[in-house]
C-alpha positions in Angstrom: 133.8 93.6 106.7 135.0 95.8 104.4 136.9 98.9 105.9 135.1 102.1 105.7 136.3 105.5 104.9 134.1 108.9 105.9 135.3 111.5 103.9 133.8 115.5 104.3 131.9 117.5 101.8 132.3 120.2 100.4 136.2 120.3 99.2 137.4 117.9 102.0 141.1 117.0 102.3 139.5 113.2 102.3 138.2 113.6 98.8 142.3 112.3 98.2 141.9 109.3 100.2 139.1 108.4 98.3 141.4 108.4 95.1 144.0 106.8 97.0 141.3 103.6 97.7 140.5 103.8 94.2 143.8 103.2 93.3 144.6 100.5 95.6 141.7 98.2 93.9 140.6 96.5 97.4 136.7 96.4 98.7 135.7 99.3 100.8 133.1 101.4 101.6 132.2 105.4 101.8 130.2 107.8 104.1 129.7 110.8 102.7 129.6 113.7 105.8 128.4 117.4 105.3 130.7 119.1 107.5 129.1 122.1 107.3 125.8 120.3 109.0 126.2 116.4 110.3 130.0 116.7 111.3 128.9 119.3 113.8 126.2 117.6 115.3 126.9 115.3 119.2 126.6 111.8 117.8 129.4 112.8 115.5 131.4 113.5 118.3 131.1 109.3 118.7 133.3 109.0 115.3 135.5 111.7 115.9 135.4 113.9 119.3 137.1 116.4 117.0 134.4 116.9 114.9 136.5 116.5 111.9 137.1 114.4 108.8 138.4 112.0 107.6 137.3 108.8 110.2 137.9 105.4 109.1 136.9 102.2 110.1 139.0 98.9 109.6 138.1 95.3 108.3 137.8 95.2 112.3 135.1 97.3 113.7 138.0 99.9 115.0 137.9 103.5 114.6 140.8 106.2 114.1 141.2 109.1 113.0 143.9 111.5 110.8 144.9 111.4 107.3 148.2 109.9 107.7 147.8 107.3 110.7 144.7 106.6 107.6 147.4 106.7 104.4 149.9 104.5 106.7 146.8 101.9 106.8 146.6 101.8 103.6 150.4 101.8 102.9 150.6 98.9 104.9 147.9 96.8 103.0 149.3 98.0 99.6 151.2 94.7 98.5 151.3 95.2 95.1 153.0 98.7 95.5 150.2 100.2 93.4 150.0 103.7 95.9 153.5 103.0 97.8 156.5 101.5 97.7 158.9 99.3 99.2 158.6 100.2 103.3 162.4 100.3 103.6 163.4 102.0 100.2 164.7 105.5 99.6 161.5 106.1 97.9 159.1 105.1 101.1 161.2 107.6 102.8 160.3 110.2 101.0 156.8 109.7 100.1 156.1 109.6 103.7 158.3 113.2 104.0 155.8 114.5 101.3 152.7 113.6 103.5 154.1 114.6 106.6 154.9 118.4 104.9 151.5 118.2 102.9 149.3 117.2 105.9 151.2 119.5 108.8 152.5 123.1 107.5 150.4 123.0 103.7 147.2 122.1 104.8 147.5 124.3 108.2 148.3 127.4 106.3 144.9 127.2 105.2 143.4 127.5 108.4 142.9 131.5 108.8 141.3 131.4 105.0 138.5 128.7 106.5 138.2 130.4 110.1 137.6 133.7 108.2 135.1 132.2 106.2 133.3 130.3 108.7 133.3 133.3 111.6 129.8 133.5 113.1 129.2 136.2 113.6 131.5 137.9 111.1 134.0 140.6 112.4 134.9 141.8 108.6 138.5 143.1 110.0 139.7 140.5 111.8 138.5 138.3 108.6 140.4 140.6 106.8 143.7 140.6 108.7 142.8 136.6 108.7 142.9 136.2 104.9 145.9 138.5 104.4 148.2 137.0 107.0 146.8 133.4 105.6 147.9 134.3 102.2 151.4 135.2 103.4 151.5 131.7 104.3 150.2 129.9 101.4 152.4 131.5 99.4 155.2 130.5 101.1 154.4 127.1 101.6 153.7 126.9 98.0 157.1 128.3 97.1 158.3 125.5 99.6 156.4 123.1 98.1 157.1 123.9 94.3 161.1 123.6 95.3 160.2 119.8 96.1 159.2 118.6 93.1 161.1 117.1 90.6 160.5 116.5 86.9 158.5 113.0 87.2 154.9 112.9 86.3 154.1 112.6 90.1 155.5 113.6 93.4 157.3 110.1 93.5 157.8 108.6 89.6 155.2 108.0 87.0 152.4 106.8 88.7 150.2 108.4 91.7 150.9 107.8 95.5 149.3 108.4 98.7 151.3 112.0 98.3 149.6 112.9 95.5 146.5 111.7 96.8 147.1 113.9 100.4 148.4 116.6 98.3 145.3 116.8 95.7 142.3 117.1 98.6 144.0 120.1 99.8 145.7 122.0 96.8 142.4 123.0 95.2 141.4 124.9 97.8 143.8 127.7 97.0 141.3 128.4 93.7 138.2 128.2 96.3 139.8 130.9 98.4 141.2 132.8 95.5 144.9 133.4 96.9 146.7 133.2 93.9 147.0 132.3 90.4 147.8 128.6 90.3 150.0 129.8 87.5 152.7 131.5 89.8 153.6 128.1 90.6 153.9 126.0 87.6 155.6 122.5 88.9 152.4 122.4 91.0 149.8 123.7 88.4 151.2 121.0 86.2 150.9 118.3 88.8 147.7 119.3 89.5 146.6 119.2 86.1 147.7 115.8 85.8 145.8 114.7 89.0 142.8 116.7 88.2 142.5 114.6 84.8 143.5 110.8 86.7 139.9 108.7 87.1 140.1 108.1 90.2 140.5 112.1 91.3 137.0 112.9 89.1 135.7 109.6 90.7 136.3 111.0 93.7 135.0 115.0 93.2 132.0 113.4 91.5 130.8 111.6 94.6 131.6 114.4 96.9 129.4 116.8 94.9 127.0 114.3 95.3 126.6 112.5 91.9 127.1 108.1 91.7 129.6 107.8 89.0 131.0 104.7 87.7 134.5 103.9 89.5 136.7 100.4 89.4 134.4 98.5 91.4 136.2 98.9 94.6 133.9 100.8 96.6 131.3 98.6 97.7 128.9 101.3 98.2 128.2 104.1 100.6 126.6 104.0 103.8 124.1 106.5 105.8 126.0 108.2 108.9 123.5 107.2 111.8 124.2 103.6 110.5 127.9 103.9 110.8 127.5 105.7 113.9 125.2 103.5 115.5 127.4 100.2 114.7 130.6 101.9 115.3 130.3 104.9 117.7 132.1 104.8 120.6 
């Protein structure tokens, strides 16, 4: 079977992962999760007991769970270095140190901004405090984040890799919270630019708003939840 990735709508971290299958050019398949609604919900529990995406499934029928043990998958099955490279180079190294940063203190400084946003019932102070101690953070992990890149196309050299692909799921959502101007940090803005305008990204946004755009042929097709849950729930 083909391996099946469920990625979270709307503005899910996943959405990179997506790109990142796209770019790898082997069969998978898609489950498209509102995690505003279905994520949230017992049986999703059987997928995740976090209640969180992404989920994957492998070629065998097993489940796990977190964007990197997910981006080492596909690392590993990337033989034709087209998302990675070499496991024992220099360059492996630090793609994987890009991930680790992106997918740990990045993404996390986030998390006030969506707890804010998702408090029921609201407490408009502490969602205030929230936001402005969560923008603190962002900041500084941008500034953090702008001092690692270099002046190659992409994180790693000319072409995408699984850190651009973690990095682009997450960066947008510092215009959906309205922290900053992406313009304060221009190595990034540029980056992003360049990502935003890759096929595979805009494959990628496309399906999670919902639309059944025309990608490489990979992606054998997407898959209702209940199904997935039902074949491969624990």
């Amino acid at each position: 079977m083909e391996p099946i990735l469920i990625y979270g709508f709307p503005l899910g971290s996943s959405m990179g992962l997506v790109a990142a299958l796209e770019w790898l050019g082997k069969p998978y398949r898609l489950c498209r999760v509102d995690m505003l609604g279905e994520m949230r919900q017992p049986a999703y529990a059987r997928l995740n007991a976090r209640h969180e995406t992404p989920a994957f499934i492998d070629g065998h029928g097993n489940v796990f769970t977190e964007t990197m043990a997910i981006a080492a998958w596909i690392e590993a099955r990337d033989t034709e270095r087209r998302v990675s490279f070499d496991p024992m180079s220099p360059q492996a190294d630090r793609m994987r140190q890009f991930i680790g940063f992106l997918n740990t203190g990045f993404t996390a400084a986030f998390t006030p901004h969506w707890m804010a946003l998702e408090m029921d019932p609201p407490d408009p102070a502490l969602q205030k405090t929230l936001r402005q101690w969560g923008a603190e953070r962002i900041a500084e992990r941008h500034d953090k984040l702008e001092a690692m890149i270099g002046d190659t196309p992409f994180l790693l050299g000319e072409q995408p890799t699984l850190a651009d692909a973690v990095l682009i799921g997450v960066a947008r959502w510092l215009d959906f919270h309205q922290v900053a101007d992406k313009a304060r940090w221009p190595r990034l803005a540029a980056l992003r630019q360049r990502l935003e305008a890759d096929a595979a990204v805009q494959y990628a946004t496309a399906l999670e708003r919902g639309e059944s755009p025309a990608g490489t042929g990979a992606c054998r097709g997407h898959l209702p939840l209940a199904e997935v849950i039902e074949r491969h729930g624990r």
